[in-house]
LUMKE-607538 format. One record per atom (N, C-alpha, C): x, y, z; residue in one letter. Coordinates in steps of 0.05 Angstrom, whole numbers, plus 5000, padded with zeros to 4 digits. Example, Ala and Ser with C-alpha at 12.3 -4.5 7.8 and 13.67 -1.06 7.14 Angstrom:
526448865156A;524649105156A;526449345156A;525749555142S;527349795143S;525850015157S;
% end
This chain:
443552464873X;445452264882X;446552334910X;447252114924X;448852204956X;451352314950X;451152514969X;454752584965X;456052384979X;459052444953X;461052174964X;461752304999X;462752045004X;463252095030X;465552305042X;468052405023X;469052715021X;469052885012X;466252875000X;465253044981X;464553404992X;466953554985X;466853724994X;469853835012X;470653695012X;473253705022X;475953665001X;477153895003X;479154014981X;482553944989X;483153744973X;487153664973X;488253794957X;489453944972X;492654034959X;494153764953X;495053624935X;496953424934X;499353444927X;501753584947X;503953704932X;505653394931X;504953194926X;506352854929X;507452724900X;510352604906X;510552474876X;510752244885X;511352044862X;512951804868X;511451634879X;510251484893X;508751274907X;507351354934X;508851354953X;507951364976X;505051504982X;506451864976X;504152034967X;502952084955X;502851984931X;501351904912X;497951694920X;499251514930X;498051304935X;494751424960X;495751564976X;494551644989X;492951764986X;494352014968X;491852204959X;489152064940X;489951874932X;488851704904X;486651554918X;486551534951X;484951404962X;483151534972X;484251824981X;482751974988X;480652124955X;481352134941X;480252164917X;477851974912X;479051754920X;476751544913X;473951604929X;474851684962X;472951664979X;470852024970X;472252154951X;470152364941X;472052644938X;474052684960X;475252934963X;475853004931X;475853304931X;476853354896X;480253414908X;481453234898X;484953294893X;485653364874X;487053664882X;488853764864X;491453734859X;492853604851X;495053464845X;497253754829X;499153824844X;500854014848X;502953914828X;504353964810X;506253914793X;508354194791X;511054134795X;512654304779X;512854284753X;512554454733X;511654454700X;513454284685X;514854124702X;516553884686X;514753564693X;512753664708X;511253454719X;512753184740X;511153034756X;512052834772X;514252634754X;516152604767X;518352424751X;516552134747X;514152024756X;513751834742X;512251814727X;511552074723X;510352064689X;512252004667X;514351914669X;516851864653X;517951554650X;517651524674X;518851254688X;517850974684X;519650804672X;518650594671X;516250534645X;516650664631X;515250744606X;514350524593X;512050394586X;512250104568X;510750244548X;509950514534X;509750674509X;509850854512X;512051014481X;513151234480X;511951494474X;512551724501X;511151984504X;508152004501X;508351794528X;506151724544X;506351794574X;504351804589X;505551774615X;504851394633X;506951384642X;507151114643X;505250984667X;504750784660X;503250524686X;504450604712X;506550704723X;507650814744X;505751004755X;505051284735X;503551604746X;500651444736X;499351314724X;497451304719X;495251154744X;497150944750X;496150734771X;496250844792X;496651074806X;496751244832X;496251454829X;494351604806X;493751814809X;491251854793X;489151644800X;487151684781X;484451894807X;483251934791X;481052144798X;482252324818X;485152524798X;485252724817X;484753004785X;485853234801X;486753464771X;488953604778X;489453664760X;493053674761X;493053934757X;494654114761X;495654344759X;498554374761X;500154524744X;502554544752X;504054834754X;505754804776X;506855054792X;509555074797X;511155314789X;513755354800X;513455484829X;513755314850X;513455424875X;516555644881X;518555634861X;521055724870X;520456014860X;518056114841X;519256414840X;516856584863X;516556814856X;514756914880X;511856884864X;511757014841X;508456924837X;508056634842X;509756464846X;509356244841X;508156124880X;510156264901X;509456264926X;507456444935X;506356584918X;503256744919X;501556614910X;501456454896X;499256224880X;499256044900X;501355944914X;501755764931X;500055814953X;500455994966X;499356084993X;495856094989X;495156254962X;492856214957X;491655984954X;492755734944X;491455484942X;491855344979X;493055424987X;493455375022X;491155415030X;490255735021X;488055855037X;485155695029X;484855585010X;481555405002X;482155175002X;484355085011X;484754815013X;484354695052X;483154395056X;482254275071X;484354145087X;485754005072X;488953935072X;490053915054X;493053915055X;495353895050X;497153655048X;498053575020X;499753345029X;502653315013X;504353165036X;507353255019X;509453085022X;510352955005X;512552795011X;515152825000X;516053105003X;518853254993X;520453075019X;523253195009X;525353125028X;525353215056X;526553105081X;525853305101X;525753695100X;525253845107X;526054035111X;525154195075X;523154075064X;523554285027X;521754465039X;519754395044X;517154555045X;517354825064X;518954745083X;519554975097X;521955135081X;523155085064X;525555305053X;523755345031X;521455275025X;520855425009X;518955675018X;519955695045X;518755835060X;515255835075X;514655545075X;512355465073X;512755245107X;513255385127X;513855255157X;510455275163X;511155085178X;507754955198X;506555205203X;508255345220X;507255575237X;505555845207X;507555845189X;506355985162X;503755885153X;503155675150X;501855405137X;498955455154X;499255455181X;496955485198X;495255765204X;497955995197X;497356345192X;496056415175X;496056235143X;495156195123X;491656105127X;491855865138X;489355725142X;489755575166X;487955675189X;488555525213X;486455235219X;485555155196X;483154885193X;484054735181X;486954795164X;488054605149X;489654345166X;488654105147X;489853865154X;493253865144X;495353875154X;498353775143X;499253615144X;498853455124X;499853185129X;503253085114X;505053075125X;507652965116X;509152735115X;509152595092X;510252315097X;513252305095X;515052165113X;517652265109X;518651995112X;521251805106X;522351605113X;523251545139X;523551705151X;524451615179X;523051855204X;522451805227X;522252035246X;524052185264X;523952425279X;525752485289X;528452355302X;530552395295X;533152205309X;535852215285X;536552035291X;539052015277X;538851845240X;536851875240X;535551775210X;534451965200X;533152205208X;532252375204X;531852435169X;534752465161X;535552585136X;537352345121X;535652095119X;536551835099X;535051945084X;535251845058X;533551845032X;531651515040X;530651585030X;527951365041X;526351245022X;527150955003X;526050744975X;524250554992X;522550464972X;521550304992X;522350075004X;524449974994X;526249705001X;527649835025X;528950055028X;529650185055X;528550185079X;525350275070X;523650245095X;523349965106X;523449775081X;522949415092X;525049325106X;527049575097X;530649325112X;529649465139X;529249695149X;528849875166X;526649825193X;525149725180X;521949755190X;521649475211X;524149185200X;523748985214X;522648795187X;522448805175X;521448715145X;522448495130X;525348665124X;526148465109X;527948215127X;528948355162X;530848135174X;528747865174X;526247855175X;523847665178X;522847515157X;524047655126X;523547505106X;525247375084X;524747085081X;526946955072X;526146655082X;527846525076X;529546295084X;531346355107X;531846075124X;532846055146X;536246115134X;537246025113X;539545895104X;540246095086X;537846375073X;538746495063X;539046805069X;539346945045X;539247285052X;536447435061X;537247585077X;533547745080X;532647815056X;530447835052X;529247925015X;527148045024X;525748255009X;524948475004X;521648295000X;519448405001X;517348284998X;515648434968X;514748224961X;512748424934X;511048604939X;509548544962X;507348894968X;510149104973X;508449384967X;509349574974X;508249664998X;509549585022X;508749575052X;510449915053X;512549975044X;513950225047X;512250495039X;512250435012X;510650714999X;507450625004X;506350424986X;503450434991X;502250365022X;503650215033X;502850155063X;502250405081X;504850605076X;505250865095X;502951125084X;503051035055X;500551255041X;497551165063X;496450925066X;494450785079X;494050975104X;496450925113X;496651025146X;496251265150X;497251345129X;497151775132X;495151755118X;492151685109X;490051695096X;488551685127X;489451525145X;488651475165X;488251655180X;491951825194X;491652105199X;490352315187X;489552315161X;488352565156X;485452575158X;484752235160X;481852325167X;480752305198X;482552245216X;482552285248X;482352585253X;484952705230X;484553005227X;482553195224X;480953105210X;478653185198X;476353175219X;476352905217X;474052855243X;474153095269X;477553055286X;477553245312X;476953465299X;477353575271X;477353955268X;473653925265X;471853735269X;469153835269X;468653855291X;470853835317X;470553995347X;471154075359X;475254165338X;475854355354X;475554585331X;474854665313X;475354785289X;478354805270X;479854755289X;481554725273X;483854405263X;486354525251X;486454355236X;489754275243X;490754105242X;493953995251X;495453805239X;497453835246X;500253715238X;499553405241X;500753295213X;500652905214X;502552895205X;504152725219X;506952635210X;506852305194X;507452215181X;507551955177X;510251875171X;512151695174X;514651555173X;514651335166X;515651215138X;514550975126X;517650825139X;518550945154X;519450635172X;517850595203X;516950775211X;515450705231X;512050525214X;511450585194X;508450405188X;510250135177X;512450155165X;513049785165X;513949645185X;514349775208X;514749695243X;511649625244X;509849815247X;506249785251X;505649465241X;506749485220X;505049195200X;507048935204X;509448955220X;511348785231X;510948755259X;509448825266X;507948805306X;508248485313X;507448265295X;507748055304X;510247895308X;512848065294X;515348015296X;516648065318X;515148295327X;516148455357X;515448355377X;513048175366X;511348055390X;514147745399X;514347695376X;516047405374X;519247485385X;519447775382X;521647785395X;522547765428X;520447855426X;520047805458X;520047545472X;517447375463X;518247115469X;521046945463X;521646995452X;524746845448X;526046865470X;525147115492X;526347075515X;525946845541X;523946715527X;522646485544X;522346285525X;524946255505X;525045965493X;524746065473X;524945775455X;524145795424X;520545725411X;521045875394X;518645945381X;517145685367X;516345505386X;514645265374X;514145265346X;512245435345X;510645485313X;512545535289X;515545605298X;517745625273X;518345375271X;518345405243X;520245145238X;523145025235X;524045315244X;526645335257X;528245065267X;530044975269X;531344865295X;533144895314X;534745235303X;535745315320X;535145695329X;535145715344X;535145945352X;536746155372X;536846405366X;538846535368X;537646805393X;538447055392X;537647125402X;535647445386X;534847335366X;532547495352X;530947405329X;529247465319X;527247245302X;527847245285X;528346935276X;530346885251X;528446895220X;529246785197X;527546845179X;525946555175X;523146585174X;522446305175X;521146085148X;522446255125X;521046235105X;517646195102X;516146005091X;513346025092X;511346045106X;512545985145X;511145965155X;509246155165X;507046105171X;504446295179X;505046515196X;507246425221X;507046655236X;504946725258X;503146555261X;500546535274X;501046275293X;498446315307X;497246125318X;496945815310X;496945855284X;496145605267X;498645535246X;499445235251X;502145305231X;500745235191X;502645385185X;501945405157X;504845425138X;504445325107X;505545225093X;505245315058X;507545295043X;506445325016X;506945055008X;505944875001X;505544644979X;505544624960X;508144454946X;507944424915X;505244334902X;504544304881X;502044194857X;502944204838X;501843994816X;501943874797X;501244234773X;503744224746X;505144074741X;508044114750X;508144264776X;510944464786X;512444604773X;509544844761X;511145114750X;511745254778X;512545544770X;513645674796X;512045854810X;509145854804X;507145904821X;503645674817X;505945384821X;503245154818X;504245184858X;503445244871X;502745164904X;500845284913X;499745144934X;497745194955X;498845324981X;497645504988X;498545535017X;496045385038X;497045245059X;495345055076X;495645175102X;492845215117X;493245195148X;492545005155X;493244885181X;492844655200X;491944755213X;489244745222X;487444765243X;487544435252X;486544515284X;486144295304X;484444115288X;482244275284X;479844115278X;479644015241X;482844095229X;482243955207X;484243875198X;485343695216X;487643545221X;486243255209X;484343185216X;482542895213X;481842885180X;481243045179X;480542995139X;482443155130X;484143245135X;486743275127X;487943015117X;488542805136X;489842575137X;488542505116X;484842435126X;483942345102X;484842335069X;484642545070X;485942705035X;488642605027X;490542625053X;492542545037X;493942225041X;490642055051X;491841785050X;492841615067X;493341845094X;494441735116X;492441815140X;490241605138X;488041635160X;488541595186X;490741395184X;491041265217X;493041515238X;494241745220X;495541995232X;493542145251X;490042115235X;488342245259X;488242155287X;489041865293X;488141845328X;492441755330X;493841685317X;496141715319X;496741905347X;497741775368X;497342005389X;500042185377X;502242075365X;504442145357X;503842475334X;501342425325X;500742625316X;497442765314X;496442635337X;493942775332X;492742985342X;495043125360X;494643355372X;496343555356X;495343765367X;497444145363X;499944075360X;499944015393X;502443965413X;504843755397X;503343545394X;504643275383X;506043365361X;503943545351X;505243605307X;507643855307X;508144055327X;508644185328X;511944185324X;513044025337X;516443945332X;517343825309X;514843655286X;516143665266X;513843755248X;513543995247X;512444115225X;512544155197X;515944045189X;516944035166X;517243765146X;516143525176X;515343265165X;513043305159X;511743445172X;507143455167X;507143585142X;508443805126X;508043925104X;509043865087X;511243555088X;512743405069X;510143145061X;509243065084X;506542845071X;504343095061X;504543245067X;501043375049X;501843485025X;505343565021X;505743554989X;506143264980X;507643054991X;507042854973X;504542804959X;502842904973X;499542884961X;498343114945X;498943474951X;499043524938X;500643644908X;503343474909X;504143474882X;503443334866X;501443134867X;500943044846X;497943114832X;497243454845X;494843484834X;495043744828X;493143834810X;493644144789X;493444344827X;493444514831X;493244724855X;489744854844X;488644764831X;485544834838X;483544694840X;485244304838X;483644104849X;484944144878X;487344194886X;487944194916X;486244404932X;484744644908X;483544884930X;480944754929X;479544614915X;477844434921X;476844254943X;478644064934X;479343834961X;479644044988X;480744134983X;481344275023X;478644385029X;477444655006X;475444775015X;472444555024X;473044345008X;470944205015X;470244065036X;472644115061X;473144025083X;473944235101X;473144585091X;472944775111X;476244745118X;478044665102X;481344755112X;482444985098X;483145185119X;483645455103X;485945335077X;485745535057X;487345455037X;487345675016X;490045744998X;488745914983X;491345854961X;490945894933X;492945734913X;494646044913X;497145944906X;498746254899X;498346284871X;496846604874X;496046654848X;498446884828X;498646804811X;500846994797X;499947214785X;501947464771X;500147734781X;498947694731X;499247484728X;497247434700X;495047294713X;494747124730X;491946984742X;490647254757X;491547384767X;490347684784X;489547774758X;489747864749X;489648164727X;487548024707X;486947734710X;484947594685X;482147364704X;482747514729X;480647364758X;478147554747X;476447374743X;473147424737X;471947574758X;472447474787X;471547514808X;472947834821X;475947934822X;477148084822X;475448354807X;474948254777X;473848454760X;471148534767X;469748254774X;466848304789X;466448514808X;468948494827X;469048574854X;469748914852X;470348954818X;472549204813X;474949174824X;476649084831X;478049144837X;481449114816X;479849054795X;481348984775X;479949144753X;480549384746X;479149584731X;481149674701X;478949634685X;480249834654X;479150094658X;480850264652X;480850474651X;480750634629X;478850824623X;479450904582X;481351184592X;483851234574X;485251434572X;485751614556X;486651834558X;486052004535X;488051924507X;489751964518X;493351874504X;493451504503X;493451374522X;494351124523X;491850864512X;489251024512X;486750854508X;485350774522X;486250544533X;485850454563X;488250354585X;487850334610X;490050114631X;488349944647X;489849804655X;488249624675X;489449744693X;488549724718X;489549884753X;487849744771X;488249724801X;487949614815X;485449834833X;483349744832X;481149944841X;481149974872X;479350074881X;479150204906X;478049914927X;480149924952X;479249684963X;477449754983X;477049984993X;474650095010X;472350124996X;470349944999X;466849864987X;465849955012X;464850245002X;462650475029X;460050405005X;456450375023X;455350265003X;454150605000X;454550755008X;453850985012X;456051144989X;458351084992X;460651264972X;461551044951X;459750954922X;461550814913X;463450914899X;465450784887X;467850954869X;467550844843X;468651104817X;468250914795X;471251124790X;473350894775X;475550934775X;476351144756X;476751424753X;477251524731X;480551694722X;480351644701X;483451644692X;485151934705X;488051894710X;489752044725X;489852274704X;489652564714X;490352764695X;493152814682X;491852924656X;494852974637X;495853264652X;499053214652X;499853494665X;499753784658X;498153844678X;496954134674X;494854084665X;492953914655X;490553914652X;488654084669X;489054094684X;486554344698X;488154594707X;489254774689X;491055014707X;488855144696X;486555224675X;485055394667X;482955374693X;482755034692X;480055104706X;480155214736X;481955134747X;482555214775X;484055464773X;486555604760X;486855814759X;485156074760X;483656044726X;481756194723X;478056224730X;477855914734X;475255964739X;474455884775X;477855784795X;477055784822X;478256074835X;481056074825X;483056314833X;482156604828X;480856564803X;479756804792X;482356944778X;484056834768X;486656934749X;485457004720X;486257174705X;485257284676X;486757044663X;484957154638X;486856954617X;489856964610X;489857254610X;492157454601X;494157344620X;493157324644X;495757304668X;495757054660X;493856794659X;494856514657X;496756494631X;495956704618X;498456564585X;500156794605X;501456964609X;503457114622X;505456854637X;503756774662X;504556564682X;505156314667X;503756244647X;505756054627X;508756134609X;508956354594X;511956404586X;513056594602X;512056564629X;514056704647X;516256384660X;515056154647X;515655924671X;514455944698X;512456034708X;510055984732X;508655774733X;507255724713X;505655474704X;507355324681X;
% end
């Protein structure tokens, strides 16, 4: 068989909770063997959010599949001698403690690199150097933070939080990013360096077009909002696209609370647009048959294409449009995701068999290498591999691994 594409390359994963989690889980996918670092009470979300009892929950399972777990008291000294040794055969490093843990546990860059000067360090933290430094950092923090949430909403209402996890899973993406930039330079310089990641600086990254709009506001108001008044920073614009092209969510038939379409207006399908919804004579309408023309009432143009499509189910409306090349896509709810034929086709909607739980469904690997495929396999039970990596990588006796267990080590 080909080796996976990080096949051969060894994670320390000292990460709980999401962010770092998420990352390592990707890097796992792409081949690396992750060793998933536990203090012997294991990651708090093996606990969390529990939907069956003394189990570990859909929380640790769904962000930590194909790694092995080991667990470690890094606070006593055998425990920072085990440590340093897993430093030393490890490729990188990954960690999303509070600012400043890793170093009081006596584990500073400069130690880290004395240890192993090839190692990748990668640290995901909530904020970067400054006067945020030392916030505690959720992922709704990073969105109020990042430019996120002032952008999302209603004009008339409160900023609101978005359903992706742009905070934790977004910023995991990004530091998957740094560590393999990492990787790549240490095959020319030999060695190996510091990656910082700040999951309010990656929800700023993925808010770039906000920044972009902020700017323009200095030369007027923002056409493509459907705003009517404007202020002096970019207000919330509810559905709209945000693009080049204005866009919309549309009610459908029978108006549950995820029967709509989302619609773009392209130039060029403005004409069987009309068609569809009955009002042909709008195509040479000079009043509306341009960009320009449609642009100031954009909130009248997406009031006639729901009068037309509310009175149809939202997968005759993805029909009708696609069959006229008008982008379109129905809002799908997360029971239509989890039971999509095509999703499951694609993997990306995967059962999982578990040891304890049986099976889960989880959201598979969205990087398709035809060279590295991934096949999803279940997150380790805690401490599941302290024999095998203790004793048969570390070279620890048996004697010492049961010792290092009722000493509290492992």
């Amino acid at each position: 068989m080909t080796p996976k594409a990080l096949e051969g390359i060894r994670v320390l994963d000292m990460t709980h909770v999401q962010s770092g989690p998420s990352a390592t889980q990707l890097l796992a996918w792409l081949g690396a063997d992750v060793v998933k670092l536990e203090a012997p009470t294991g990651d708090i979300t093996r606990r969390q959010l529990r939907d069956l009892p003394d189990v570990d929950s859909l929380y640790f399972t769904m962000l930590n599949c194909n790694k092995r777990s080991i667990t470690l008291n890094t606070k006593t000294e055998r425990g920072k001698e085990i440590l340093t040794e897993l430093i030393r055969r490890s490729d990188v490093m990954v960690e999303n403690f509070g600012p400043g843990a890793v170093d009081r546990m006596g584990f500073t860059w400069d130690r880290i690199k004395e240890i192993n000067p090839r190692i990748v360090y990668a640290s995901i933290k909530g904020f970067g150097d400054g006067p945020y430094t030392n916030f505690k950092a959720y992922e709704v923090v990073a969105q109020a933070m990042g430019g996120s949430m002032s952008t999302t909403g209603f004009e008339d209402g409160p900023p609101l939080a978005t359903g992706a996890q742009i905070g934790d899973s977004g910023t995991g993406v990004h530091a998957v990013a740094g560590i393999l930039a990492a990787l790549f330079q240490r095959e020319r310089t030999g060695r190996g360096q510091r990656v910082n990641v700040a999951m309010q600086h990656a929800v700023l990254n993925l808010c770039r077009v906000k920044l972009r709009d902020q700017q323009r506001l200095a030369h007027g108001p923002l056409a493509e909002y459907p705003n009517e008044d404007f202020g002096d920073e970019v207000p919330r614009s509810g559905n709209a696209s945000g693009g080049g092209q204005p866009g919309w969510a549309v009610k459908c038939a029978p108006g549950g609370p995820n029967d709509y379409v989302y619609v773009i207006v392209q130039p060029v399908g403005w004409k069987p647009l009309s068609e569809l919804i009955g009002r042909p004579e709008l195509a040479d309408d000079p009043e509306w048959s341009t960009p320009e023309a449609r642009l100031p009432k954009l909130n009248k143009m997406f009031q006639l294409i729901e009068e037309w499509s509310s009175t149809l189910p939202k997968w005759e409306v993805l029909e009708r449009l696609n069959a006229h090349n008008i982008p379109c896509g129905p809002i799908l709810s997360t029971k239509e995701i989890i039971e999509d034929g095509s999703l499951v086709a694609n993997e990306m909607v995967v059962t999982v068999p578990h040891p304890e739980r049986g099976e889960f469904v989880t959201v598979g690997s969205p990087l398709k290498l035809s060279d590295s495929p991934v096949e999803v396999v279940a997150s380790p039970l805690l401490g599941e591999h302290n024999e095998e990596v203790y004793v048969g990588e570390l070279g620890l006796g048996d004697e010492e691994l049961h010792l290092l267990k009722s000493n509290g080590v492992i």
